[in-house]
Backbone as JSON, one array per atom type, in Angstrom:
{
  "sequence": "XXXXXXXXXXXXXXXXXXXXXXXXXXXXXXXXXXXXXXXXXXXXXXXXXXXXXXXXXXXXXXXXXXXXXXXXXXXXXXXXXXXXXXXXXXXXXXXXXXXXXXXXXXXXXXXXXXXXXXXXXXXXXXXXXXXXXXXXXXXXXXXXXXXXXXXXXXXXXXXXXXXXXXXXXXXXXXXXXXXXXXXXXXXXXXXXXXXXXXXXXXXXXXXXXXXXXXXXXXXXXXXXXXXXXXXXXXXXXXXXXXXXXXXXXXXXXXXXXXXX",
  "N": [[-29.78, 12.9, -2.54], [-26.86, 14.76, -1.81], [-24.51, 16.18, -3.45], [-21.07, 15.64, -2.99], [-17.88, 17.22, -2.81], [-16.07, 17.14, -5.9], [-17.5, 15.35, -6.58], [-18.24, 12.44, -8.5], [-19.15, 10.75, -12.06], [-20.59, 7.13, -12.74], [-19.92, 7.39, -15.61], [-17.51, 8.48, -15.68], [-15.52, 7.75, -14.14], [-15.52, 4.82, -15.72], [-14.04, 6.02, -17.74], [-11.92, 7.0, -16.8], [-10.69, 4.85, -15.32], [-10.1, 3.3, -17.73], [-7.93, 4.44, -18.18], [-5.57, 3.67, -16.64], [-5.77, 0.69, -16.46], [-3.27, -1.17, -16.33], [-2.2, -0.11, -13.73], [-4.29, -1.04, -12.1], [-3.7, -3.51, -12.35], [-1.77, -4.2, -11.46], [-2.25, -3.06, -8.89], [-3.76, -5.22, -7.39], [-2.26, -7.45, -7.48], [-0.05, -6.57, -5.62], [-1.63, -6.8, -3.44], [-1.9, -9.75, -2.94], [-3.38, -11.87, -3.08], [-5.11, -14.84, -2.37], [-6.87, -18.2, -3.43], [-10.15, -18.0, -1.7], [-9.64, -16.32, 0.02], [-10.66, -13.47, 1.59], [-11.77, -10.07, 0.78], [-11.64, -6.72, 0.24], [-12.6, -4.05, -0.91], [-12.48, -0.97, -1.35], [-14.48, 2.46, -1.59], [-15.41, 1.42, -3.72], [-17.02, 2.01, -6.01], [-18.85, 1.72, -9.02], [-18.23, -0.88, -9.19], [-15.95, -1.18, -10.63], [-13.42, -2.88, -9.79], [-14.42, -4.98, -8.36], [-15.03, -6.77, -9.75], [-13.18, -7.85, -11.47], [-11.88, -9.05, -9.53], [-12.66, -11.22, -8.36], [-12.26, -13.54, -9.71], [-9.53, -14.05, -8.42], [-10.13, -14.41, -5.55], [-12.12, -16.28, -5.87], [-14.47, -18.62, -6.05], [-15.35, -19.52, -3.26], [-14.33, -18.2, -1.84], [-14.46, -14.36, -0.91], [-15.35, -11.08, -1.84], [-16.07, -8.42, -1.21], [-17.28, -5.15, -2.25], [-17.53, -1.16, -0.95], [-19.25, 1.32, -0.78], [-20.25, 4.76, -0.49], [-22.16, 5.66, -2.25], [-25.47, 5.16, -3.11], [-26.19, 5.01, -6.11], [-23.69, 4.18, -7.27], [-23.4, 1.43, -6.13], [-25.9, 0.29, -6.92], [-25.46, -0.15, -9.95], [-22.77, -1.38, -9.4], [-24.28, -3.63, -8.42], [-25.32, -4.47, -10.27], [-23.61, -5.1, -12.43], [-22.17, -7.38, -11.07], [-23.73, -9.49, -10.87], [-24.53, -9.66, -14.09], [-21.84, -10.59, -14.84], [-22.05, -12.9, -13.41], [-20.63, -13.72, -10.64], [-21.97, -12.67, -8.5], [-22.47, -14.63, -6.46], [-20.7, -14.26, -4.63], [-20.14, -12.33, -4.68], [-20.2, -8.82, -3.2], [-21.67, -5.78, -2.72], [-21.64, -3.2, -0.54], [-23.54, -0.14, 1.24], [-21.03, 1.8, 3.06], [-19.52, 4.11, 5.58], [-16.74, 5.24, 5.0], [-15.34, 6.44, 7.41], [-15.9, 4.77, 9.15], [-15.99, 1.27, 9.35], [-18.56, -1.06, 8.51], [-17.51, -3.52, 9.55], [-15.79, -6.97, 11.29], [-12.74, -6.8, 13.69], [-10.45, -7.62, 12.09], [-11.05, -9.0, 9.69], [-10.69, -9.06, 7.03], [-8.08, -10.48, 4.41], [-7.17, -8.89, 2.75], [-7.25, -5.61, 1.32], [-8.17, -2.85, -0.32], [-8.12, 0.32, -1.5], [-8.86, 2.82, -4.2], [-7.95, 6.03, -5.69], [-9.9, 7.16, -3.94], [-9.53, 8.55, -1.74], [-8.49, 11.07, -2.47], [-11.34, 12.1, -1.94], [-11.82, 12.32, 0.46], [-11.63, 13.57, 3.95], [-10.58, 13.07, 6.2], [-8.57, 11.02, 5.61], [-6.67, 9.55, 6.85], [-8.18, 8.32, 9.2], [-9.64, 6.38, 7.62], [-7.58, 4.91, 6.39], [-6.75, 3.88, 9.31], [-8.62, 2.47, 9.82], [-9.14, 0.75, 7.42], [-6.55, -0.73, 8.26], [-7.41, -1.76, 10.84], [-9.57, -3.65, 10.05], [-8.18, -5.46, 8.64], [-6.22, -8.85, 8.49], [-3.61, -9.75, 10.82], [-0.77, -10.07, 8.78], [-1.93, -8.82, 6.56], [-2.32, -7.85, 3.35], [-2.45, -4.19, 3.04], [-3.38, -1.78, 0.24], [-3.37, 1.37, -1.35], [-4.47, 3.48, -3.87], [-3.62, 6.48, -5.27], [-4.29, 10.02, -6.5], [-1.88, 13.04, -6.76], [-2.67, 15.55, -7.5], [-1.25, 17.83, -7.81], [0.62, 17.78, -9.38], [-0.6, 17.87, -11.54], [-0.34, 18.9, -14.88], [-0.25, 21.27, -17.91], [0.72, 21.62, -20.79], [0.97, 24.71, -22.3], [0.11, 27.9, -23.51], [-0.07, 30.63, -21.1], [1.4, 29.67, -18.45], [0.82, 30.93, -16.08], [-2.46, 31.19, -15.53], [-2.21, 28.41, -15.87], [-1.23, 27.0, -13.56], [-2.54, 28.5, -11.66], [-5.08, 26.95, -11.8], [-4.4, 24.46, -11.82], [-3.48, 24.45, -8.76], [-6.24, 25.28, -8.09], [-7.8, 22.87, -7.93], [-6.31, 21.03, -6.56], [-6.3, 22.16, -4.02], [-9.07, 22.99, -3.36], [-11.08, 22.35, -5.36], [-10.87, 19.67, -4.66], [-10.95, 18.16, -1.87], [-8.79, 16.8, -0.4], [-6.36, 17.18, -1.99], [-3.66, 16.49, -2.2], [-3.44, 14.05, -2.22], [-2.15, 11.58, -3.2], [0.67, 12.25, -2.66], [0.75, 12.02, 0.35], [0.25, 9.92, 1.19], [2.88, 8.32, 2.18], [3.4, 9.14, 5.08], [0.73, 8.58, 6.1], [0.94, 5.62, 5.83], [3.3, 5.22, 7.17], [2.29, 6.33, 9.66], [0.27, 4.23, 10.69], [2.29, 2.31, 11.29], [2.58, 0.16, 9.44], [4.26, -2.71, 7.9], [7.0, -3.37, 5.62], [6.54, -1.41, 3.52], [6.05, 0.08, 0.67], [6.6, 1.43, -2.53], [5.12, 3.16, -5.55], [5.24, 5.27, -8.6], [3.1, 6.41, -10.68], [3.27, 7.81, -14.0], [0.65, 9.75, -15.32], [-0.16, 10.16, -18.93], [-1.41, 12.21, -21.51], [-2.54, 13.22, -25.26], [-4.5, 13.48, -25.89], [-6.98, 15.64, -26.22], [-9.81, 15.78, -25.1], [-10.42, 13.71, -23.71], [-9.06, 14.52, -21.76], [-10.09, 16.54, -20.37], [-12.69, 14.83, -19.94], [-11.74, 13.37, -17.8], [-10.47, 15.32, -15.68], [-12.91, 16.27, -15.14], [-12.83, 18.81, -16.24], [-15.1, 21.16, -16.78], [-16.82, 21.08, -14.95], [-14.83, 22.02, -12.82], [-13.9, 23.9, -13.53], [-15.59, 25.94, -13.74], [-16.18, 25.98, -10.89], [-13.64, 27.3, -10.35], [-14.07, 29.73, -11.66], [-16.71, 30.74, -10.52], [-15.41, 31.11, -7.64], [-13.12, 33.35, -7.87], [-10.99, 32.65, -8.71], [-9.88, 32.74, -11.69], [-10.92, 35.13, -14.41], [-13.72, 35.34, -16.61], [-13.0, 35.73, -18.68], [-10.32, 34.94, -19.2], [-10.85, 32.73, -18.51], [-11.97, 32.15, -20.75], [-9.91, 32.24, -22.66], [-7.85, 30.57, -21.47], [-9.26, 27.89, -22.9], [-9.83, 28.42, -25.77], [-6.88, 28.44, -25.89], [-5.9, 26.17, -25.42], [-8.04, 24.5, -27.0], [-6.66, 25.06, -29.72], [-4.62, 24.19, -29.68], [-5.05, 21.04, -29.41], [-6.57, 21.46, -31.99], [-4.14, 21.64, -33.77], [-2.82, 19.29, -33.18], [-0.73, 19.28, -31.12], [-1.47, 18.89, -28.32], [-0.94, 18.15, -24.5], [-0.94, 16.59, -21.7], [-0.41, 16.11, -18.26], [-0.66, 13.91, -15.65], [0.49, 12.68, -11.79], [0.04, 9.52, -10.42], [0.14, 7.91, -7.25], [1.34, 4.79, -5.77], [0.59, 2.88, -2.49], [2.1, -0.06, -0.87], [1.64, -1.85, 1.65], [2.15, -4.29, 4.82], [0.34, -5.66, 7.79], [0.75, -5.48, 10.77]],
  "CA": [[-28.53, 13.03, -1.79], [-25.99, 15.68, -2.42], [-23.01, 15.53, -4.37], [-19.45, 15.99, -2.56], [-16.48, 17.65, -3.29], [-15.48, 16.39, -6.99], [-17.73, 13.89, -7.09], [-17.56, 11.66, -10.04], [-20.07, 9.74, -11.96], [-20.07, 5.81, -13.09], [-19.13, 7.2, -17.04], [-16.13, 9.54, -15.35], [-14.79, 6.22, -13.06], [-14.84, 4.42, -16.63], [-13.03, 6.86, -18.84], [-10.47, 7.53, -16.12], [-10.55, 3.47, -15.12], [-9.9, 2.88, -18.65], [-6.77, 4.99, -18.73], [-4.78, 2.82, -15.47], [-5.44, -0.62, -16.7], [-2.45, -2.06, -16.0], [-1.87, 0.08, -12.47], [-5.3, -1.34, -11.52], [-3.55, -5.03, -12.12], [-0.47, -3.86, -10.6], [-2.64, -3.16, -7.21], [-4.28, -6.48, -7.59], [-0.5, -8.52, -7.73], [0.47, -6.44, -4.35], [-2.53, -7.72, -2.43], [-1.02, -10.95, -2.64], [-4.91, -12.78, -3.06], [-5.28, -16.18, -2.75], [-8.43, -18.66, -3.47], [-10.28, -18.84, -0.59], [-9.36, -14.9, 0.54], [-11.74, -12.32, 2.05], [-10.99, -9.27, -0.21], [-12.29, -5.22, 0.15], [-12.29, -2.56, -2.23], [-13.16, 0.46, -0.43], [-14.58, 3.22, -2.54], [-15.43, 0.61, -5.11], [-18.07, 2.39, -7.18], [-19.48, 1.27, -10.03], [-17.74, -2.24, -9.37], [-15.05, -1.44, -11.6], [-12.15, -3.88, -9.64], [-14.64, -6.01, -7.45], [-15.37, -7.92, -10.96], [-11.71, -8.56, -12.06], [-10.73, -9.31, -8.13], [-13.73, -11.69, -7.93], [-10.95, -14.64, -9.83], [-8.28, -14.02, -7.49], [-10.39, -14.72, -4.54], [-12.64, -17.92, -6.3], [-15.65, -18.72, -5.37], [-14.86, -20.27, -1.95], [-13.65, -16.9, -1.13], [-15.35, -13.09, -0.81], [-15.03, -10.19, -2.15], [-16.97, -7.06, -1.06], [-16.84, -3.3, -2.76], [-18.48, -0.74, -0.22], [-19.16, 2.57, -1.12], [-21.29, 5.28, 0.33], [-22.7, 6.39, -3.25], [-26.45, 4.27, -3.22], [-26.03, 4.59, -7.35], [-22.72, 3.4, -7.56], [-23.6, 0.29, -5.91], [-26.55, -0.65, -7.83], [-24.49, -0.32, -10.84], [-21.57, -2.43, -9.28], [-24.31, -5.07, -8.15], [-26.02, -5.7, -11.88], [-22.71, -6.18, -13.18], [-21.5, -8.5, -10.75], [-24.64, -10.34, -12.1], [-24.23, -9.69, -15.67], [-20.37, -11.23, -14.44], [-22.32, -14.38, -13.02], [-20.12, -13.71, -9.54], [-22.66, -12.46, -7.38], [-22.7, -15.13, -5.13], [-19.34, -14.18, -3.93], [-19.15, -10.45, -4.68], [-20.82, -8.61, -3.06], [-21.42, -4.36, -2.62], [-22.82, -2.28, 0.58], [-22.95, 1.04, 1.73], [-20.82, 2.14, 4.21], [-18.68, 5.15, 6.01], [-15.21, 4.82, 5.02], [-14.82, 6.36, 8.82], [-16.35, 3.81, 10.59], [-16.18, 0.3, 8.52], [-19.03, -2.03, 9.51], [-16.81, -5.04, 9.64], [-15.4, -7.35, 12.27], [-11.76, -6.74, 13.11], [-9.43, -8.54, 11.28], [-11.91, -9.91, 8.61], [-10.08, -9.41, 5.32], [-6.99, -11.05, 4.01], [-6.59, -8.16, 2.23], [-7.66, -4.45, 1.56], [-7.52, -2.13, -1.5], [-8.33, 1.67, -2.23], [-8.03, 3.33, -5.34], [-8.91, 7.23, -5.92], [-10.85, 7.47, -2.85], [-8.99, 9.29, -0.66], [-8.86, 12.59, -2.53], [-12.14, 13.03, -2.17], [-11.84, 12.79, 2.19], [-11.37, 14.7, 4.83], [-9.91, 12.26, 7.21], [-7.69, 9.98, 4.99], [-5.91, 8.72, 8.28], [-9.24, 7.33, 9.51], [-10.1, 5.76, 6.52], [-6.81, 3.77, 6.66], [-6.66, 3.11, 9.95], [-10.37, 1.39, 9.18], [-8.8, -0.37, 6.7], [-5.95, -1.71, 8.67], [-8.31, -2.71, 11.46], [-10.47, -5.11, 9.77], [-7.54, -6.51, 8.09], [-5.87, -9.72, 9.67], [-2.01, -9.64, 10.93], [-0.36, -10.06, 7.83], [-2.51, -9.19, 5.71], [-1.82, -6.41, 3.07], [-3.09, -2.84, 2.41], [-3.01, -1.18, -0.84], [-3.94, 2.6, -1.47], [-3.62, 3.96, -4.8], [-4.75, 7.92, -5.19], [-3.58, 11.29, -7.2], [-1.64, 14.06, -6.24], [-3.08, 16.44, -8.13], [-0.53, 18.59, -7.28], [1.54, 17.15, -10.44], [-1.57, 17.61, -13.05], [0.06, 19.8, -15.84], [-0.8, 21.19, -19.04], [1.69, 22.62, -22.5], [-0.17, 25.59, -22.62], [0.75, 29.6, -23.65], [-0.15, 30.73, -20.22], [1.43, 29.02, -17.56], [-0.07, 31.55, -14.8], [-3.65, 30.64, -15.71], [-2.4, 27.06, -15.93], [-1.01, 26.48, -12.43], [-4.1, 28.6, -10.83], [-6.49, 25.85, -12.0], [-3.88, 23.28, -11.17], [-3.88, 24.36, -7.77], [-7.38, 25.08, -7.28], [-8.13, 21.29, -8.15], [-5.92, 20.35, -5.39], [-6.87, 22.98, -2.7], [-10.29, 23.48, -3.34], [-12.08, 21.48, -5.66], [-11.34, 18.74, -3.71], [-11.2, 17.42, -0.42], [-8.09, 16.07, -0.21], [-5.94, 16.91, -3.43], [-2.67, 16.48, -2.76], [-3.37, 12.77, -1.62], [-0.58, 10.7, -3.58], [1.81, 12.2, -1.77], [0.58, 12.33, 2.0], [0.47, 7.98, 1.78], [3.75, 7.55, 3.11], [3.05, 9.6, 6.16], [-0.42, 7.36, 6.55], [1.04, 4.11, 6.02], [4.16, 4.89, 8.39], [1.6, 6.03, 11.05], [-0.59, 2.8, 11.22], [3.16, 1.18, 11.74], [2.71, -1.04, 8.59], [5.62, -3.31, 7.57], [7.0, -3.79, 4.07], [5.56, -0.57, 2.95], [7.02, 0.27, -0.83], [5.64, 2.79, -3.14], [5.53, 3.18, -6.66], [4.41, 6.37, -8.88], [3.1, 5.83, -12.35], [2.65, 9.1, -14.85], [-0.44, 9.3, -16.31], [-0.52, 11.76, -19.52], [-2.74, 12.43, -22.49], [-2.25, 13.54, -25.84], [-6.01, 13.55, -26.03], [-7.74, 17.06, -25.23], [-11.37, 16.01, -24.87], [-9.88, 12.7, -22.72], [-8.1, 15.2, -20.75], [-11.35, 17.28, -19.83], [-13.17, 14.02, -19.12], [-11.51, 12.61, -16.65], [-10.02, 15.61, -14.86], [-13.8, 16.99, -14.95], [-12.78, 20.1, -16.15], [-16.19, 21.69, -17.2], [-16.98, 21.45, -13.85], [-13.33, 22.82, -11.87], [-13.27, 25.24, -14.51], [-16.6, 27.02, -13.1], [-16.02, 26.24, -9.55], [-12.85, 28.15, -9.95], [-14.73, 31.02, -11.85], [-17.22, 31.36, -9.11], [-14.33, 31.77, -6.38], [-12.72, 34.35, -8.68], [-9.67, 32.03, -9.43], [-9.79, 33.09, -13.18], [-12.37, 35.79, -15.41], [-14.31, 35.09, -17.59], [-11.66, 36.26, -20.16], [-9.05, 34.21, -19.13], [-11.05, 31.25, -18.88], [-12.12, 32.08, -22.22], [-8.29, 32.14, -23.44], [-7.37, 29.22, -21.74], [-9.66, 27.37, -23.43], [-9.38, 28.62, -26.33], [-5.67, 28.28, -26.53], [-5.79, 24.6, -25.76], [-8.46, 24.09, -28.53], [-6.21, 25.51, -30.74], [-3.51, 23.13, -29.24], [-6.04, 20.29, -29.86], [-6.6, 21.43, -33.76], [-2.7, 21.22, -34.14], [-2.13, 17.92, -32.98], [0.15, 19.35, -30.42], [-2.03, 19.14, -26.72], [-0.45, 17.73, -23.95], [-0.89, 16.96, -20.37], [-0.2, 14.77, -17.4], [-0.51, 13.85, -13.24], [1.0, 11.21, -11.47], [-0.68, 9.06, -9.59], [0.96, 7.36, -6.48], [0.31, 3.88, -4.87], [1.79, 2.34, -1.96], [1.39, -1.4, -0.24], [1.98, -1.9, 3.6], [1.53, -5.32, 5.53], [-0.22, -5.36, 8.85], [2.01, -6.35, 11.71]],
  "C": [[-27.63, 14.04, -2.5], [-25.4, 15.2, -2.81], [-22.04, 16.41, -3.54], [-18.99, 16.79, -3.65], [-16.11, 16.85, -4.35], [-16.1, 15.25, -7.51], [-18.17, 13.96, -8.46], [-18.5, 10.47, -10.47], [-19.91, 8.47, -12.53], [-19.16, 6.38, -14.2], [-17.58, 8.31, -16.35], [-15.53, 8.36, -14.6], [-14.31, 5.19, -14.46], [-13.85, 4.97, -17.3], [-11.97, 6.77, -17.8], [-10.09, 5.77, -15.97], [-9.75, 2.87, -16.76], [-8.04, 3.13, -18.78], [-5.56, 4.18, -18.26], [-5.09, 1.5, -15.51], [-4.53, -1.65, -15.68], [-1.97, -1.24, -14.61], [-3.01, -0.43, -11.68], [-4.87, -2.7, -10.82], [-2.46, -4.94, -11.01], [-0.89, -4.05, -8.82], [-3.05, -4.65, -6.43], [-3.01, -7.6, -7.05], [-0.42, -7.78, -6.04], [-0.61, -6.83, -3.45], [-2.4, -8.97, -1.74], [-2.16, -12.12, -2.36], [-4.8, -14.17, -3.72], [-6.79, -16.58, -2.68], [-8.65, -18.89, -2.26], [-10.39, -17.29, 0.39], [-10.79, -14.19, 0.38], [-11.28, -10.94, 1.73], [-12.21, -7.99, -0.02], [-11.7, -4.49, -0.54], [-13.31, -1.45, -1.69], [-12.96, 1.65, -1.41], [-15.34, 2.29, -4.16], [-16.4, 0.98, -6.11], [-18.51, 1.7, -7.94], [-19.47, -0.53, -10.28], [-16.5, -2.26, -10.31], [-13.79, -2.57, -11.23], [-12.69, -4.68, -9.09], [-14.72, -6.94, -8.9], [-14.07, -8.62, -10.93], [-10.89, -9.46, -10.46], [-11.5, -10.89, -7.83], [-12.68, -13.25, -8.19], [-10.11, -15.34, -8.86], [-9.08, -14.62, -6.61], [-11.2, -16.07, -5.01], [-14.21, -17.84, -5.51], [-16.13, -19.22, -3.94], [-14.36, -18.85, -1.04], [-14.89, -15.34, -1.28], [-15.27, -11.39, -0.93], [-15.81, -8.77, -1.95], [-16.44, -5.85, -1.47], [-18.24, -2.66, -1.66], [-17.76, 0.15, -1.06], [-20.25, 3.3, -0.43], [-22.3, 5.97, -0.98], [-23.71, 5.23, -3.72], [-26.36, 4.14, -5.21], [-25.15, 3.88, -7.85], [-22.68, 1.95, -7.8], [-24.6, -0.56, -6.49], [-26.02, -0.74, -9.09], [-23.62, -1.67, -10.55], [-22.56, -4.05, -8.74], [-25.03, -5.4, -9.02], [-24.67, -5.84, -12.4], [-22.12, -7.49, -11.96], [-22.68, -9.92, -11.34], [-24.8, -11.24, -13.27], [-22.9, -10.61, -15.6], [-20.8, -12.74, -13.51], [-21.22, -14.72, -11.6], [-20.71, -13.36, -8.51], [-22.81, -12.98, -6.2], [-21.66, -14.95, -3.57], [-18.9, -12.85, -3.58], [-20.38, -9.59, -4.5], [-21.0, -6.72, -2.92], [-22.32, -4.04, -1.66], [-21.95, -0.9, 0.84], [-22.58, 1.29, 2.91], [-19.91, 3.28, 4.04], [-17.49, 4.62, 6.08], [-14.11, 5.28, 6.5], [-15.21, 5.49, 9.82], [-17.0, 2.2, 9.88], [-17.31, -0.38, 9.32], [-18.26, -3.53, 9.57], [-16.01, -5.38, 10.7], [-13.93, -6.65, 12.65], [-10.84, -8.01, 12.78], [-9.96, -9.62, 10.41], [-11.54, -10.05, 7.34], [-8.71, -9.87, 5.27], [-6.21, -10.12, 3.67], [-7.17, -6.89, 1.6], [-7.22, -3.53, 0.56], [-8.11, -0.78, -1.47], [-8.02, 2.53, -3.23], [-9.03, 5.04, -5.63], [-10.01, 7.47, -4.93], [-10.26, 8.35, -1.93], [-8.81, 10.52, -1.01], [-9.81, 13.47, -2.13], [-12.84, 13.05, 0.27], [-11.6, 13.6, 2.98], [-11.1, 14.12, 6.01], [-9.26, 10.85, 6.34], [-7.6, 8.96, 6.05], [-7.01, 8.23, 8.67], [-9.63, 6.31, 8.89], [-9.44, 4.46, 6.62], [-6.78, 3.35, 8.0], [-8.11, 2.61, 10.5], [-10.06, 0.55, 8.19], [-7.56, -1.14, 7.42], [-6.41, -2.5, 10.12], [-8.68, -3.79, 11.31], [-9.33, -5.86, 8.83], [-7.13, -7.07, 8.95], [-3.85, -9.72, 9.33], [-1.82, -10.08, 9.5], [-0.81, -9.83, 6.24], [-2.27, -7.63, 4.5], [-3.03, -5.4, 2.3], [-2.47, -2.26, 1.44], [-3.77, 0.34, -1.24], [-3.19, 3.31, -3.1], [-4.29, 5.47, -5.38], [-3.74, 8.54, -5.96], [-3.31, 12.77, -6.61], [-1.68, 14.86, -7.52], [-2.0, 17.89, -7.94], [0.58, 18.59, -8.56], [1.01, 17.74, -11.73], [-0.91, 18.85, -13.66], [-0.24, 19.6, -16.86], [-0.01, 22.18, -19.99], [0.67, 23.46, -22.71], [0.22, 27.28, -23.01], [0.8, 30.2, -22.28], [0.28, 30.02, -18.79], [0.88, 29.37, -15.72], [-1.53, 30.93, -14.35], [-3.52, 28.97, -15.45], [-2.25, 26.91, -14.16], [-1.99, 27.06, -11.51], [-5.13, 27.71, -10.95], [-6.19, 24.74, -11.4], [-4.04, 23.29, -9.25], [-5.11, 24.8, -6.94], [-7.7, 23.88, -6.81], [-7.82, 21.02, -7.04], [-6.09, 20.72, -4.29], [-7.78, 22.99, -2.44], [-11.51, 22.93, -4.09], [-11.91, 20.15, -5.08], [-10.89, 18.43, -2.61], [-9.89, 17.17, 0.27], [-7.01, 15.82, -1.67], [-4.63, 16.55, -3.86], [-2.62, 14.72, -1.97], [-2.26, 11.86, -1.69], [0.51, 11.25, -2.48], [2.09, 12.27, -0.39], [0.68, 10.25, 2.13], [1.23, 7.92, 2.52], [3.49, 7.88, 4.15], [2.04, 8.77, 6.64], [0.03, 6.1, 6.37], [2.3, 4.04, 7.05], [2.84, 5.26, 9.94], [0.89, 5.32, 11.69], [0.47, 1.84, 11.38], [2.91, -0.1, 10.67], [4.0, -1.51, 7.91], [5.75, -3.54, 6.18], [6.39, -2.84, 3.37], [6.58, 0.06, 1.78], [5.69, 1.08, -1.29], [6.33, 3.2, -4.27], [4.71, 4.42, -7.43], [4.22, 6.43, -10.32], [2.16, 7.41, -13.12], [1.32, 8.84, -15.47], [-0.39, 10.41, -17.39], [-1.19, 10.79, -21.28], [-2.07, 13.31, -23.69], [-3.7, 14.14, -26.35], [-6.7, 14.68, -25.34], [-8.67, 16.72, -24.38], [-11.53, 14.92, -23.65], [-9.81, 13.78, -21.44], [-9.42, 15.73, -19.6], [-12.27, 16.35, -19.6], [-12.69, 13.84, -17.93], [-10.42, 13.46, -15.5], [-11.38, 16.64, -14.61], [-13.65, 18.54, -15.21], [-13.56, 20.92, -16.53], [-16.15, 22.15, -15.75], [-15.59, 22.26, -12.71], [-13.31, 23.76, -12.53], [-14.58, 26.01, -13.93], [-16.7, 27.07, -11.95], [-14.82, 27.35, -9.46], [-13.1, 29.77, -10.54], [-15.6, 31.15, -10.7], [-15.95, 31.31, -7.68], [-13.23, 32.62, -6.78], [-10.98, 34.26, -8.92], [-8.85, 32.2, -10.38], [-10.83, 33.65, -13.32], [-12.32, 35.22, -15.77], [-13.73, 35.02, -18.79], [-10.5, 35.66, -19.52], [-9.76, 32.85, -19.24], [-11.62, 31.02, -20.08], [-10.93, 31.86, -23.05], [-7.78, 31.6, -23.32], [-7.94, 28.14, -22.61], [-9.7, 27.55, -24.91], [-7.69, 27.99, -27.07], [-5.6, 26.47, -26.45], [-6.72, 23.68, -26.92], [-7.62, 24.01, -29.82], [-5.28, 24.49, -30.84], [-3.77, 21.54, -30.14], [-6.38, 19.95, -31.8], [-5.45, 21.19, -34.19], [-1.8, 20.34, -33.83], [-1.12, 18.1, -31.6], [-0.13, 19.57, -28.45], [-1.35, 17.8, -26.38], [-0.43, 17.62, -22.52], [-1.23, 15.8, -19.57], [-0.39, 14.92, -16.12], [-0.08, 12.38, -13.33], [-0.08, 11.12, -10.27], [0.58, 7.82, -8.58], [0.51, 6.03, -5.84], [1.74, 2.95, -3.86], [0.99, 1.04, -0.89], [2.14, -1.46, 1.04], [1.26, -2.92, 4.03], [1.21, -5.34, 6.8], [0.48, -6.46, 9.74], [0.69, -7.54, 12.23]]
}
């Protein structure tokens, strides 16, 4: 199977998963999951939130992560395993445009970092506020790449990479900040929205988890940056790196909306 726009593999979902901890729990708390609740995590890869969500909902309750990435999911279904929740948590593949589920089958409905990498957001959600049931709440939490900055000598070179990322390496880059527009047009009630910095002091962090090996040669082959500039950015942020003094951040946006 091909690889998408940006896509991202289990160890790039940890490193970056690692970094949002506590905005992961944060999404978790606005769901508003009780024991007993029918619970989706759309996009859910590797399993990284169906494990921790698996609690909230109890064993009496059900938790499914779909994704359309067949590796992801065998990943996310030996740990639910290894996590002795399996009976409850479960992972399939499906099209985040066309859910296979009843409507109004979940309690409650989560997305995190999935929506950059679409090309119909607005479908997506209004597939997730479908199969949810009247009151039940949606949570979307994605990056507007549109933010990602880097302390660097060059700020020309910097903001051409920044906005390739978001134009062109992926799909859907300035996502964080198109939510409100998608959660006022599915008419969801109670819709709040919170935006949490993410930044790095850490070079080699940095270039994990914003894949920049890879954006950095997609934007050399579309003649974004030479060869000699992307030699000098890099460069200069090594240098950054050796002197303790690298630096760089994106915000990430997430917003919860209850279904009339």
């Amino acid at each position: 199977m091909s690889q998408p726009k940006g896509y991202a593999d289990p160890e790039y979902l940890r490193a970056a998963g690692n970094q949002i901890t506590h905005i992961k729990q944060r999404s978790y708390n606005l769901m508003q999951i009780q024991l007993g609740h029918k619970v989706l995590d759309l996009g859910c890869g590797p399993g990284t939130d169906t494990i921790p969500l698996a609690p909230l909902a109890g064993a009496n309750g059900q938790v499914i992560g779909a994704d359309y990435d067949e590796t992801m999911l065998a990943v996310a279904e030996q740990r639910a395993g290894q996590a002795g929740v399996n009976e409850w948590v479960k992972h399939q593949r499906v099209d985040a445009m066309s859910l296979p589920f009843a409507n109004e089958y979940f309690d409650s409905c989560r997305s995190e970092r999935l929506f950059q990498h679409l090309l119909d957001p607005a479908q997506a959600l209004s597939e997730m506020a479908r199969v949810t049931k009247p009151g039940g709440w949606l949570v979307v939490l994605d990056t507007d790449w549109g933010t990602w900055s880097t302390d660097c000598n060059d700020s020309n070179i910097e903001r051409r990479l920044a906005r390739f990322m978001a134009e062109s390496y992926l799909n859907n880059g300035y996502s964080g900040r198109k939510l409100y527009r998608l959660f006022k047009q599915q008419n969801l009630a109670d819709i709040s929205f919170e935006v949490f910095p993410v930044a790095t002091p850490i070079y080699a962090l940095a270039r994990q988890v914003t894949q920049a090996e890879k954006s950095e040669q997609e934007a050399l082959k579309a003649g974004v940056i030479t060869d000699e500039e992307l030699h000098r950015w890099r460069t200069d942020l090594e240098q950054a790196d050796a002197e303790g003094i690298y630096f760089s951040s994106v915000n990430l946006v997430m917003f919860a909306g209850r279904k009339n």
